[in-house]
Backbone of each chain as ProteinMPNN parsed JSONL, in Angstrom:
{"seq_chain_A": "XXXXXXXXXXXXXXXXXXXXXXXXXXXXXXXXXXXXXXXXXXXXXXXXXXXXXXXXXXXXXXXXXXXXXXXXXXXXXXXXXXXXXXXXXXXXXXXXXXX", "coords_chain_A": {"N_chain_A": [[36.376, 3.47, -0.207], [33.331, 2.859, -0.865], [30.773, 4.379, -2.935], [28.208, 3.619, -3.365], [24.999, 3.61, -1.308], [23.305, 1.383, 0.798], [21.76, -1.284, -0.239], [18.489, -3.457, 0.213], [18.217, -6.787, -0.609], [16.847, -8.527, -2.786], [15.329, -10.838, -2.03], [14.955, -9.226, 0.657], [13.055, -7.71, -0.051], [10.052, -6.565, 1.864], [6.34, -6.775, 2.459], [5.423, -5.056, 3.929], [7.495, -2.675, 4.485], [7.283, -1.828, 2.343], [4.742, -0.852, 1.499], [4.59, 1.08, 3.957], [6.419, 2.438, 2.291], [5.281, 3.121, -0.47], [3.288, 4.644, 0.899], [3.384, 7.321, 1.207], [2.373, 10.029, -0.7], [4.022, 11.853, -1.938], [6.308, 9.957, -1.892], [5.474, 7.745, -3.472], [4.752, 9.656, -5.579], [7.426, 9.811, -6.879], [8.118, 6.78, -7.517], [6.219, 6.354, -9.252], [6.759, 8.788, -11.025], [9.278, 7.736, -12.415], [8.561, 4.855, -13.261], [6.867, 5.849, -15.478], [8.534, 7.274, -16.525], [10.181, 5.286, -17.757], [13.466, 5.292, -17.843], [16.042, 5.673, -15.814], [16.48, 8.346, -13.124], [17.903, 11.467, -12.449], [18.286, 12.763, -9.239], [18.049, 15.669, -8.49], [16.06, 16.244, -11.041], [12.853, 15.261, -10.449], [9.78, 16.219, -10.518], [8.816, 17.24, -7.501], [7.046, 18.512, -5.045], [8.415, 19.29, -2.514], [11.103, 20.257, -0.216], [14.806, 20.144, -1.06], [15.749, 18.927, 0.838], [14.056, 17.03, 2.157], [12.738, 15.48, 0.032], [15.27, 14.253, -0.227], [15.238, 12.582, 2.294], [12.625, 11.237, 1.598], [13.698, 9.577, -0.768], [15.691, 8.097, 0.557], [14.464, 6.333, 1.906], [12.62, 5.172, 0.049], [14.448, 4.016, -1.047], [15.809, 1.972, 0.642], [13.846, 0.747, 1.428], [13.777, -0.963, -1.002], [12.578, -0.146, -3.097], [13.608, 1.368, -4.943], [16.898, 2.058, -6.755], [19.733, 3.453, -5.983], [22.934, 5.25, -7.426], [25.83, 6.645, -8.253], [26.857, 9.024, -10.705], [29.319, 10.643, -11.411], [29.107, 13.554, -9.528], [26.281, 13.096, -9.343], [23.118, 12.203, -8.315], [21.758, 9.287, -9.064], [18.642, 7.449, -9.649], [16.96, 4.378, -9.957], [13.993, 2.253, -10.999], [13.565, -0.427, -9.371], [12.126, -2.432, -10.766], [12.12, -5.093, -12.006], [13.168, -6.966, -9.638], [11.056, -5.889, -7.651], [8.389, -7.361, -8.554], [9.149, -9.797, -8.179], [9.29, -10.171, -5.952], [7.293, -9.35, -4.547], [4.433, -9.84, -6.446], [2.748, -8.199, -8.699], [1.787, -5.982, -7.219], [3.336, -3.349, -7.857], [2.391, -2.439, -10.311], [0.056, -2.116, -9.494], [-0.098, 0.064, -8.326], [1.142, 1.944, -9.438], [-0.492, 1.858, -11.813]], "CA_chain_A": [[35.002, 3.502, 0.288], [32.168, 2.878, -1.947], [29.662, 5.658, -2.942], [27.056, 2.898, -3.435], [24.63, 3.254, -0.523], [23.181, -0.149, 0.717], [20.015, -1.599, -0.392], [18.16, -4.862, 0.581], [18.553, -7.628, -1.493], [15.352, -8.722, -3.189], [14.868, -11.864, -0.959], [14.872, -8.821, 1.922], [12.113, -6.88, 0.118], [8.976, -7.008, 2.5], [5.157, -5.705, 1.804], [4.891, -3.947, 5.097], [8.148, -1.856, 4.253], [7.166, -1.095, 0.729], [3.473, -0.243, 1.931], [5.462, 2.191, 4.495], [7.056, 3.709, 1.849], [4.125, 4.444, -1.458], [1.577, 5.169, 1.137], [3.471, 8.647, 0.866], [2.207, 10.577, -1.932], [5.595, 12.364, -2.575], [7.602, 9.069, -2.437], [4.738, 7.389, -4.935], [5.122, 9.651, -7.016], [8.693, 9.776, -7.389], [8.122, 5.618, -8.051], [5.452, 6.881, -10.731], [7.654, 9.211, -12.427], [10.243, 6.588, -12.73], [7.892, 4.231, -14.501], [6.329, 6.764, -16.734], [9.718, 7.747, -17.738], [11.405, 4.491, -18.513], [14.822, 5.165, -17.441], [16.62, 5.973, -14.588], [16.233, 10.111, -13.137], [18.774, 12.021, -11.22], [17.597, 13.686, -8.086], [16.987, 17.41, -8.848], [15.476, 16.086, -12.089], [11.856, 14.96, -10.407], [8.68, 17.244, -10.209], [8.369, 17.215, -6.294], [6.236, 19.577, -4.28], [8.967, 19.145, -1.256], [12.582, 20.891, -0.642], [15.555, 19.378, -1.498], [16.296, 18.217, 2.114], [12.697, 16.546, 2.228], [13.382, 14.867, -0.848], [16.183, 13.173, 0.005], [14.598, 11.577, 3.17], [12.136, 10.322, 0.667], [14.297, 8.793, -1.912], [16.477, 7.292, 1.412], [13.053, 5.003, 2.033], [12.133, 4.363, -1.306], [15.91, 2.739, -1.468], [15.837, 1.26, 1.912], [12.21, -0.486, 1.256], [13.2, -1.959, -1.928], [11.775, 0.467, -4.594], [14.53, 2.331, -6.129], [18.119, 1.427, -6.789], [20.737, 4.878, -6.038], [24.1, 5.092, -7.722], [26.145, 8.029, -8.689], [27.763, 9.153, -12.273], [29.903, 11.825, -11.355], [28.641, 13.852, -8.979], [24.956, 13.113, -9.756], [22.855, 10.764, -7.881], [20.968, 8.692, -10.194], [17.696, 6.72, -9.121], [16.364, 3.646, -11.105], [13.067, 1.791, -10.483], [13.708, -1.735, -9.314], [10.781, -3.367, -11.439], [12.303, -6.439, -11.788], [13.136, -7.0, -7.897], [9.785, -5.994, -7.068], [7.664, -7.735, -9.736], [9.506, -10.926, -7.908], [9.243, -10.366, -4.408], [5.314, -8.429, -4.483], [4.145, -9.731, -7.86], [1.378, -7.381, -8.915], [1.808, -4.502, -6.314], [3.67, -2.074, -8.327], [1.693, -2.573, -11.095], [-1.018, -1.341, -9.277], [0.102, 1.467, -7.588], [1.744, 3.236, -10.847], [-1.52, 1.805, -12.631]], "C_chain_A": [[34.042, 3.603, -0.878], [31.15, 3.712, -1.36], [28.323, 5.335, -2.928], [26.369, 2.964, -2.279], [23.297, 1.906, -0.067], [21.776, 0.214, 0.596], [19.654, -3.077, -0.214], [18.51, -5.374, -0.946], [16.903, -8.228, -1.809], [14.803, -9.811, -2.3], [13.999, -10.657, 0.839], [13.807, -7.917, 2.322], [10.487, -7.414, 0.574], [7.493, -6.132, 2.391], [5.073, -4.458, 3.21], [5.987, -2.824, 4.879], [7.601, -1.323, 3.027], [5.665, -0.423, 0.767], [3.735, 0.708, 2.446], [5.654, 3.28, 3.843], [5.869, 4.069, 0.899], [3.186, 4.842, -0.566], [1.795, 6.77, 0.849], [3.267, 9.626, -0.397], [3.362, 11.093, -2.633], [6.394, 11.213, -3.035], [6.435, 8.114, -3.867], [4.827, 8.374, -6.247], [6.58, 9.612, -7.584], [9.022, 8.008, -8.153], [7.545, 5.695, -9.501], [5.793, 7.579, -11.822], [8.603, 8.645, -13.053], [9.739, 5.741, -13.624], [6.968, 4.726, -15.452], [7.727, 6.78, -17.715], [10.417, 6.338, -18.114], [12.812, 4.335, -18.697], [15.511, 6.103, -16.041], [16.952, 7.75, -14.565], [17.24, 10.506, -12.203], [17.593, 12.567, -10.168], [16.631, 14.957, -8.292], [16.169, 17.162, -9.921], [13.892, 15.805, -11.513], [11.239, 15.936, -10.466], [8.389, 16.761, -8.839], [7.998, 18.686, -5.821], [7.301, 20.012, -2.781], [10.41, 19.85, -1.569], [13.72, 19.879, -0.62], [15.808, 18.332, -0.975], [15.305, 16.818, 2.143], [13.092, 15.012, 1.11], [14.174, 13.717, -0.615], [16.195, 12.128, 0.881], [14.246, 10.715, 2.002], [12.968, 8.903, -0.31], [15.256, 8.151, -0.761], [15.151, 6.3, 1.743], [12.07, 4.656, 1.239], [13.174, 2.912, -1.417], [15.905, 1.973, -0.278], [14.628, 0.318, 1.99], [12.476, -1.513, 0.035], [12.926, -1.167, -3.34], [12.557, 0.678, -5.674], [16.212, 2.127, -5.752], [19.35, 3.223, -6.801], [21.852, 4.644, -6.225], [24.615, 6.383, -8.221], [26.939, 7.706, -10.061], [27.941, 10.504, -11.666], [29.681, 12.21, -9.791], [26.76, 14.059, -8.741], [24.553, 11.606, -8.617], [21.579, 10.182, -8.805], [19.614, 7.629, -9.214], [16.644, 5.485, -10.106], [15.002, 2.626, -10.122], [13.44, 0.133, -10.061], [12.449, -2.623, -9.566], [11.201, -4.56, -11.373], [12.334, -7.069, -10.6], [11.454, -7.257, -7.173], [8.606, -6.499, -7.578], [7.871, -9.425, -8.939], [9.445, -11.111, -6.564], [7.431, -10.195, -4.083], [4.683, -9.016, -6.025], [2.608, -9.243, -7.791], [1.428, -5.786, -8.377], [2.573, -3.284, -7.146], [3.091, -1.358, -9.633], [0.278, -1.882, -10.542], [-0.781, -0.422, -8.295], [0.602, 2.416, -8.812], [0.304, 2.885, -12.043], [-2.585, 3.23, -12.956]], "O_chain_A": [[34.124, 4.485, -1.733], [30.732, 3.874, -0.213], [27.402, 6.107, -2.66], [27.012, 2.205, -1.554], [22.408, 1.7, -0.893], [21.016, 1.125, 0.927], [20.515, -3.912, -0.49], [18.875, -4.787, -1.964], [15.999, -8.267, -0.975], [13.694, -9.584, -1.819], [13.128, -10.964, 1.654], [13.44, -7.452, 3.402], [9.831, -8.278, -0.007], [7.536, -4.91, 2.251], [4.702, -3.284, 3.219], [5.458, -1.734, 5.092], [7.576, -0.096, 2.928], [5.465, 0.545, 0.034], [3.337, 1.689, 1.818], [5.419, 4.453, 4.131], [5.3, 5.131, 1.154], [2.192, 5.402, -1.029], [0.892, 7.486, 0.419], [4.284, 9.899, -1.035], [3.63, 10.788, -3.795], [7.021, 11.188, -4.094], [6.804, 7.985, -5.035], [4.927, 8.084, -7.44], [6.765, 9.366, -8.776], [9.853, 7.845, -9.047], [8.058, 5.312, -10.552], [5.503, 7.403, -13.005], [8.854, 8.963, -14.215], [10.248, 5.696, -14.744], [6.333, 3.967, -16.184], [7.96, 6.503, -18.891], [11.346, 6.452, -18.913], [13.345, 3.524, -19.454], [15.145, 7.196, -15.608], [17.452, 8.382, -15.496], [17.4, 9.851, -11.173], [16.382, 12.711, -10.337], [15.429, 15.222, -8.292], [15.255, 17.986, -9.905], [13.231, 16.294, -12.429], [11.963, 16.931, -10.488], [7.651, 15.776, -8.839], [8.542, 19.737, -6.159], [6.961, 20.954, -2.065], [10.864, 20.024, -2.7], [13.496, 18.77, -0.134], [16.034, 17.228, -1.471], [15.799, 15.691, 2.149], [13.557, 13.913, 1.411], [13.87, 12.532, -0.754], [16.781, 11.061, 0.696], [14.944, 9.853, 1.469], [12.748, 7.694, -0.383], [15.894, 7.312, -1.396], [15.539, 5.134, 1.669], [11.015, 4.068, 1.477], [13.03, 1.711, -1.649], [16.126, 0.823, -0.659], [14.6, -0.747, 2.607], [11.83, -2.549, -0.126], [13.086, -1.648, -4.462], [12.411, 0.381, -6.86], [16.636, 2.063, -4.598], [19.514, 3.875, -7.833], [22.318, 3.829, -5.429], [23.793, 7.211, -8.614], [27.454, 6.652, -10.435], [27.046, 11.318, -11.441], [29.979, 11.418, -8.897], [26.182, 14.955, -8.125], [25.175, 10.6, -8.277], [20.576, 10.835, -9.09], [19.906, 7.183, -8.104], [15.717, 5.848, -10.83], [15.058, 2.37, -8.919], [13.574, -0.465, -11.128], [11.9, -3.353, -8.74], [10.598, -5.261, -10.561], [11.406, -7.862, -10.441], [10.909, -8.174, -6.56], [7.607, -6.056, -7.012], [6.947, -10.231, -9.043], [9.554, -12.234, -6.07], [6.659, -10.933, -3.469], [4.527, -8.048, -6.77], [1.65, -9.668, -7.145], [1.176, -4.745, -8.984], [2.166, -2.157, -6.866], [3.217, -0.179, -9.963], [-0.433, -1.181, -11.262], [-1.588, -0.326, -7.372], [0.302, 3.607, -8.896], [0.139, 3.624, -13.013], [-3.535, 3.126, -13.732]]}, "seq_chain_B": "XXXXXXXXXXXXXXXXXXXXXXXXXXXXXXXXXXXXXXXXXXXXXXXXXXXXXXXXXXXXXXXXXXXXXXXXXXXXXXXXXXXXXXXXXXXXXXXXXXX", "coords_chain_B": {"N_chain_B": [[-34.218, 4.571, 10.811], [-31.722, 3.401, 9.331], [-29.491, 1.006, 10.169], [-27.029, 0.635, 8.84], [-23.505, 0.942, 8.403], [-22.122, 3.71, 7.105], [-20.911, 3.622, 3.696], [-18.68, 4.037, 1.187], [-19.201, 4.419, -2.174], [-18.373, 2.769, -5.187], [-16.807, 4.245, -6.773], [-15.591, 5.902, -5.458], [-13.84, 4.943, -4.595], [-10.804, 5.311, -3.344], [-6.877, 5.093, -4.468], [-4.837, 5.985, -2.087], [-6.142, 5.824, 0.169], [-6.889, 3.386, 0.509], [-4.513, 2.39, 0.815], [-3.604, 3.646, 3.168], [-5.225, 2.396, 4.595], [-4.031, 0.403, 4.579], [-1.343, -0.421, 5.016], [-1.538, -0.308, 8.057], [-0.736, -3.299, 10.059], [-2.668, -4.884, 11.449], [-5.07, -4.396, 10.068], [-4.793, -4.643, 7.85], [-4.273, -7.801, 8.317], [-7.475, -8.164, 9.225], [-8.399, -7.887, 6.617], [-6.881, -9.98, 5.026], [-7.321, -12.481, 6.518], [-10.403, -12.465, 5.984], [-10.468, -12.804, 3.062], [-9.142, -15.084, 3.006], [-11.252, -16.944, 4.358], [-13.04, -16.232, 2.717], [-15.722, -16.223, 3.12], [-18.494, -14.164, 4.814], [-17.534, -12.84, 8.085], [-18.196, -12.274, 11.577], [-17.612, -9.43, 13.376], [-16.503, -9.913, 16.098], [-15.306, -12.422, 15.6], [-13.038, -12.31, 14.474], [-9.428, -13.159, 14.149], [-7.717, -11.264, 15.98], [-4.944, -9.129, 17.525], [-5.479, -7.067, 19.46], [-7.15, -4.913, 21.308], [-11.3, -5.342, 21.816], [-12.297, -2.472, 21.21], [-10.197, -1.323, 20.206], [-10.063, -2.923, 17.741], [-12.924, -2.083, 16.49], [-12.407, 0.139, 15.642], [-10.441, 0.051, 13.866], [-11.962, -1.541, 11.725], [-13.839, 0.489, 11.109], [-11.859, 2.315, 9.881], [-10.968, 0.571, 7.495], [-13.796, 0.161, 6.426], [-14.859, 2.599, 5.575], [-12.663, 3.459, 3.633], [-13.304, 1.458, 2.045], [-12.703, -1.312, 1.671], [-13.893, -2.849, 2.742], [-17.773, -3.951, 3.615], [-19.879, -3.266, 5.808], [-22.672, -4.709, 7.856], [-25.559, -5.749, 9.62], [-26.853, -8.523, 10.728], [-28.915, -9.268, 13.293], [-27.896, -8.857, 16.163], [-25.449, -9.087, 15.997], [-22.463, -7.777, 13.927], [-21.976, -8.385, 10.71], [-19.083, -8.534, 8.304], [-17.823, -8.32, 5.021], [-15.802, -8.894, 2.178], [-15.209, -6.59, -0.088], [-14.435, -7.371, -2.834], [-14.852, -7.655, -5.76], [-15.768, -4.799, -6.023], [-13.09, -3.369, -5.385], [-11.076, -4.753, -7.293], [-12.325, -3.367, -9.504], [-11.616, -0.757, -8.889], [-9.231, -0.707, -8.255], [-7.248, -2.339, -10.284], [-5.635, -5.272, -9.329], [-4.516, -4.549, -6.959], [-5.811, -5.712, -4.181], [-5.264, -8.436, -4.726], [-2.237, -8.379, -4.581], [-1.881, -7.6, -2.213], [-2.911, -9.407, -0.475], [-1.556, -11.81, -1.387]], "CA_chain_B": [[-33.196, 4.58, 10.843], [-30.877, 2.66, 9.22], [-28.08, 0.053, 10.888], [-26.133, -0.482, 7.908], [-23.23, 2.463, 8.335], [-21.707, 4.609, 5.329], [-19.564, 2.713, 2.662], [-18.576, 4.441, -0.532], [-19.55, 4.021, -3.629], [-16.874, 1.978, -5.781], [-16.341, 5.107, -7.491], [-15.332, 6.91, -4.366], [-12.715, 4.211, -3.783], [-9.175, 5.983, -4.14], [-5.133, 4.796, -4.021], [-4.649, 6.848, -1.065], [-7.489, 6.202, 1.011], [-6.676, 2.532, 0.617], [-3.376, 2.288, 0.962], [-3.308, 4.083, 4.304], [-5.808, 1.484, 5.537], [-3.851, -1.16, 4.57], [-0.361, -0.024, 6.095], [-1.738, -0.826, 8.987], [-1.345, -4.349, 9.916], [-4.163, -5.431, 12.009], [-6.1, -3.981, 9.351], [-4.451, -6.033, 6.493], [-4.644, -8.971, 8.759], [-8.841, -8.55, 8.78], [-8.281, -8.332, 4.529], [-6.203, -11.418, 4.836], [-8.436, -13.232, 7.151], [-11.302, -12.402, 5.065], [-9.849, -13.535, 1.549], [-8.648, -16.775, 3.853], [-12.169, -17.718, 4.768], [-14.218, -16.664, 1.553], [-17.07, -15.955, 3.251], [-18.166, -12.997, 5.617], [-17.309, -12.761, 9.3], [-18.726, -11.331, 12.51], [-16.235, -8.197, 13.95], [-16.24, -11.13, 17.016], [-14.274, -13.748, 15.305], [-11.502, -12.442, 13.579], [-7.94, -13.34, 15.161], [-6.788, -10.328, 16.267], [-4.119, -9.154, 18.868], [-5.951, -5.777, 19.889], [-8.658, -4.839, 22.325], [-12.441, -5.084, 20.815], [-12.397, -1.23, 20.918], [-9.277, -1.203, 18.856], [-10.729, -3.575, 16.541], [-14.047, -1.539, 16.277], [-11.693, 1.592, 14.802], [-9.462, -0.573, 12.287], [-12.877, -1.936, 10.764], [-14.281, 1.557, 10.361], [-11.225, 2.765, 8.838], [-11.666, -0.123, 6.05], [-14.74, -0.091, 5.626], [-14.537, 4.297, 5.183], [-11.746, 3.004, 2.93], [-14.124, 0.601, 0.976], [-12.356, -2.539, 1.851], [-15.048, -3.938, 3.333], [-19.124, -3.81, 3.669], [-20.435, -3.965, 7.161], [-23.915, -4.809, 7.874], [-26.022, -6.089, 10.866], [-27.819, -9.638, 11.828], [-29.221, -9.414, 14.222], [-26.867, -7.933, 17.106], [-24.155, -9.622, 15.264], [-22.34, -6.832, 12.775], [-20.606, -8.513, 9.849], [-17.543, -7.902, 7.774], [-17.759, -8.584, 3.978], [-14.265, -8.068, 1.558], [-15.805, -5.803, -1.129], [-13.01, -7.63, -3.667], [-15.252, -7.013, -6.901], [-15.188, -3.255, -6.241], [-12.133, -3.275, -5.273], [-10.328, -4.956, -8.273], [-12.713, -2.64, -10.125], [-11.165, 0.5, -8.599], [-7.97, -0.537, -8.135], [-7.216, -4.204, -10.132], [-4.54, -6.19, -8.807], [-4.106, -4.091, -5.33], [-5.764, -6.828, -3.473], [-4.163, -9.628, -4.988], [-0.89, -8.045, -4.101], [-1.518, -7.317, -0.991], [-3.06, -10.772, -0.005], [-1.227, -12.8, -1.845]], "C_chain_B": [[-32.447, 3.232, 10.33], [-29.722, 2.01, 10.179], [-27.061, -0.054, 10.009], [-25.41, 1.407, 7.933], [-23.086, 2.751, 6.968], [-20.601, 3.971, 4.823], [-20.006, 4.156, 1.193], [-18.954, 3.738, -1.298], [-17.825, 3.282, -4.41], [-16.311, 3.409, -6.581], [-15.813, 6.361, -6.973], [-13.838, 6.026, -4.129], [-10.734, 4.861, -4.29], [-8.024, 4.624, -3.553], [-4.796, 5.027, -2.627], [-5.119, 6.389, 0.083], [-7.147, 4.212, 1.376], [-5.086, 2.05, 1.018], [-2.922, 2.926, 2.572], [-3.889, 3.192, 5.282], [-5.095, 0.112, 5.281], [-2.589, -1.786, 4.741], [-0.446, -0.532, 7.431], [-1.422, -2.866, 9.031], [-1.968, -5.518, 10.257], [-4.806, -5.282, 10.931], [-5.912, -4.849, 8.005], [-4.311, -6.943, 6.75], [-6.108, -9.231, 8.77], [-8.646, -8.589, 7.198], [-8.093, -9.561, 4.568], [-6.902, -12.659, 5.284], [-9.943, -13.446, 6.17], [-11.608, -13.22, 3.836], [-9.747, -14.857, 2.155], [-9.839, -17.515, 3.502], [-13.101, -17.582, 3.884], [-15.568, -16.645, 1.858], [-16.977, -15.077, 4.525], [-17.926, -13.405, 7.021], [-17.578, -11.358, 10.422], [-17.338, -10.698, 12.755], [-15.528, -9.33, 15.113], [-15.168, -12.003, 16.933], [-13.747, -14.017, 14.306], [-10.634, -12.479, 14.573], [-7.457, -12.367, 15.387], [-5.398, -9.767, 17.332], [-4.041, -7.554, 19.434], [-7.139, -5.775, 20.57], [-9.987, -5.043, 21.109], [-12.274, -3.351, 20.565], [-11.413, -0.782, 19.66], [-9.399, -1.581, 17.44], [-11.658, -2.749, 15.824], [-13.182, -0.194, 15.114], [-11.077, 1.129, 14.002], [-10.887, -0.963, 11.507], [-13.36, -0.802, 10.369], [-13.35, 2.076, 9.637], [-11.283, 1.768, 7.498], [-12.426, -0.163, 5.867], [-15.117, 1.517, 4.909], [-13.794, 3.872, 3.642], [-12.016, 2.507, 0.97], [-13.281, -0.377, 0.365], [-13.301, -3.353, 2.16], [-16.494, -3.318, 4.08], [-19.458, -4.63, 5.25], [-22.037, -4.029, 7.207], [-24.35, -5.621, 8.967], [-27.034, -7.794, 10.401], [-28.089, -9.601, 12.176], [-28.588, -8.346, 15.222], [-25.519, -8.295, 16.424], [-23.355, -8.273, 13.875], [-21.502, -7.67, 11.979], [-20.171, -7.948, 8.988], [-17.85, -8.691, 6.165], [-16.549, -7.735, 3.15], [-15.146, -7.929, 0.296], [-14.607, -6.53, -2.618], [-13.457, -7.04, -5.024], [-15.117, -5.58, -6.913], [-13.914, -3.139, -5.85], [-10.728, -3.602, -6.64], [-10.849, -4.317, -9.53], [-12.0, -1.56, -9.912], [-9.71, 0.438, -8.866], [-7.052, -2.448, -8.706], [-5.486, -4.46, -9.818], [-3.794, -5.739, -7.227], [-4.08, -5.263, -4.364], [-5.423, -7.968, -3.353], [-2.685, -9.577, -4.306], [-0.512, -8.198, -2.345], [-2.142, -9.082, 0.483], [-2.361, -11.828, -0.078], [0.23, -13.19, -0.911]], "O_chain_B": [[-32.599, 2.15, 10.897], [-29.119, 2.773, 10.934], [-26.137, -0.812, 10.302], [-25.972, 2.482, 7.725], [-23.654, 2.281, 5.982], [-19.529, 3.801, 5.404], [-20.946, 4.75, 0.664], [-19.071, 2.516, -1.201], [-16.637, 3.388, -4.104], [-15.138, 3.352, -6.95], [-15.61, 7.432, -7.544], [-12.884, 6.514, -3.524], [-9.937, 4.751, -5.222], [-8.156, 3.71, -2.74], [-4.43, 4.029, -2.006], [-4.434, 6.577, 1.088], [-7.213, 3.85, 2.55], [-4.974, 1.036, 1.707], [-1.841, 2.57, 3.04], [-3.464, 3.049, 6.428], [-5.474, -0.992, 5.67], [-2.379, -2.999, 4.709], [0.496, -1.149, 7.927], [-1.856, -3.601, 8.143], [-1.953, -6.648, 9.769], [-5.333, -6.36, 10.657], [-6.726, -5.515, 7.364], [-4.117, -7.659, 5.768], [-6.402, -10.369, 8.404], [-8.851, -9.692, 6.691], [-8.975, -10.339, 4.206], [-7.049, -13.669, 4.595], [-10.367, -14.535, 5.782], [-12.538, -13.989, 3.594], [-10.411, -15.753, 1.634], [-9.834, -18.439, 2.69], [-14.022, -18.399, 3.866], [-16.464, -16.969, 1.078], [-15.974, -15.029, 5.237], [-18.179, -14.602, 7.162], [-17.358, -10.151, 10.313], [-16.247, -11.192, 12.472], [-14.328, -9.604, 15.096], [-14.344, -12.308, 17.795], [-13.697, -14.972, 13.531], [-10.841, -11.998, 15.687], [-6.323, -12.38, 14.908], [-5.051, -10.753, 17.983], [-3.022, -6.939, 19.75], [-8.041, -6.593, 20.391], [-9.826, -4.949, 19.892], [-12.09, -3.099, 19.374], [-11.662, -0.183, 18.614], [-9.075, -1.006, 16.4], [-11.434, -2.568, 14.627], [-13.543, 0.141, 13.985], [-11.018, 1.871, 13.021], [-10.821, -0.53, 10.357], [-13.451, -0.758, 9.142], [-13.769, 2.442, 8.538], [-11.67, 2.286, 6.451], [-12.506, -0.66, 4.744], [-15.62, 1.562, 3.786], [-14.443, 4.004, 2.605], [-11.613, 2.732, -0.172], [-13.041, -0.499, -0.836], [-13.411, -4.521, 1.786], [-16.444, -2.424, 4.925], [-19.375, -5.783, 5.672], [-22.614, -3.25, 6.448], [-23.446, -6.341, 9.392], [-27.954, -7.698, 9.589], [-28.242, -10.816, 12.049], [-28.766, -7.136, 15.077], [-24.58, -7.501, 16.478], [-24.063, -8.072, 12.888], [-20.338, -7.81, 12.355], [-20.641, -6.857, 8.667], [-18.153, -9.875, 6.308], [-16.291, -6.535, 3.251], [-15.7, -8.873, -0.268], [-14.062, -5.656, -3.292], [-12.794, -6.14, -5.54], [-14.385, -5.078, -7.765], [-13.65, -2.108, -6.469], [-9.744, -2.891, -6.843], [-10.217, -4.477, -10.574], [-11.553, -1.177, -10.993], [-9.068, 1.263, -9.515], [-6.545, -3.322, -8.003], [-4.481, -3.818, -10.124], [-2.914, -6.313, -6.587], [-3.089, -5.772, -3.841], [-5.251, -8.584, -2.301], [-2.133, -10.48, -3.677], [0.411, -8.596, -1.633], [-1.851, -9.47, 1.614], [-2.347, -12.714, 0.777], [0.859, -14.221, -1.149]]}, "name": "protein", "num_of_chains": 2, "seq": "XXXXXXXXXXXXXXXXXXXXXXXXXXXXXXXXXXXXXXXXXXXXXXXXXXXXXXXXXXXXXXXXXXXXXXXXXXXXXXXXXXXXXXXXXXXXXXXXXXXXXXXXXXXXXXXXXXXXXXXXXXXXXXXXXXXXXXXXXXXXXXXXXXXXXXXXXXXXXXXXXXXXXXXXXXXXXXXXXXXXXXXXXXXXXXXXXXXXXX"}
């Protein structure tokens, strides 16, 4: 069984899902700290205002819209920005939301 | 007394504030419509698939928003897409989200 949990395929990413998901301030910023930082963040690693549980909704409809790519090392879950993906499906939109 | 309601200032225009109006998407169908036709339009005769009353409350939330400048004719109220302040406040939002 793979640990990978599924994510659209860039053809599948759509503006009304990805609008869905930054309108939330918590899940924007978790997109925003991602492209500040320049490389991919584990979980507990963000600055969120929300509890763990909370959280993890979030980052389940960041990855489910398109935004953010989840894979594990170890027991860690890792979260990377899918700039390229979304640069090709939305061109402009993420650019101006982390602007 | 004035007819012409309350629009923000471009310097009032947030992320947030826009992005919640534009989730919607009746409400990013008047944007889209708008941008389409390049020139303003009565509340009357945009394509919508909502009552007039319904309509009447998606245009005040964009124009609150500072998507769009309403103003009177006559009895006629039209709809103007604020795009210059807009790609001032926030550049490449509306591109994104039109395009």
């Amino acid at each position: 069984m793979s640990r990978t949990p599924p994510h659209p395929d860039v053809s599948q990413i759509d503006l009304q899902s990805v609008l869905e998901a930054v309108v939330d301030p918590v899940r924007r910023s978790i997109v925003t700290q991602l492209d500040a930082a320049g490389h991919d963040i584990k979980c507990g690693d963000f600055d969120l205002p929300v509890s763990k549980s909370t959280a993890t909704h979030h980052f389940t409809v960041l990855r489910e819209a398109g935004l953010i790519r989840q894979y594990y090392v170890g027991v860690a879950r890792l979260n990377a920005l899918r700039r390229a993906d979304l640069d090709r499906a939305l061109p402009g939109l993420l650019d101006a939301i982390t602007g």
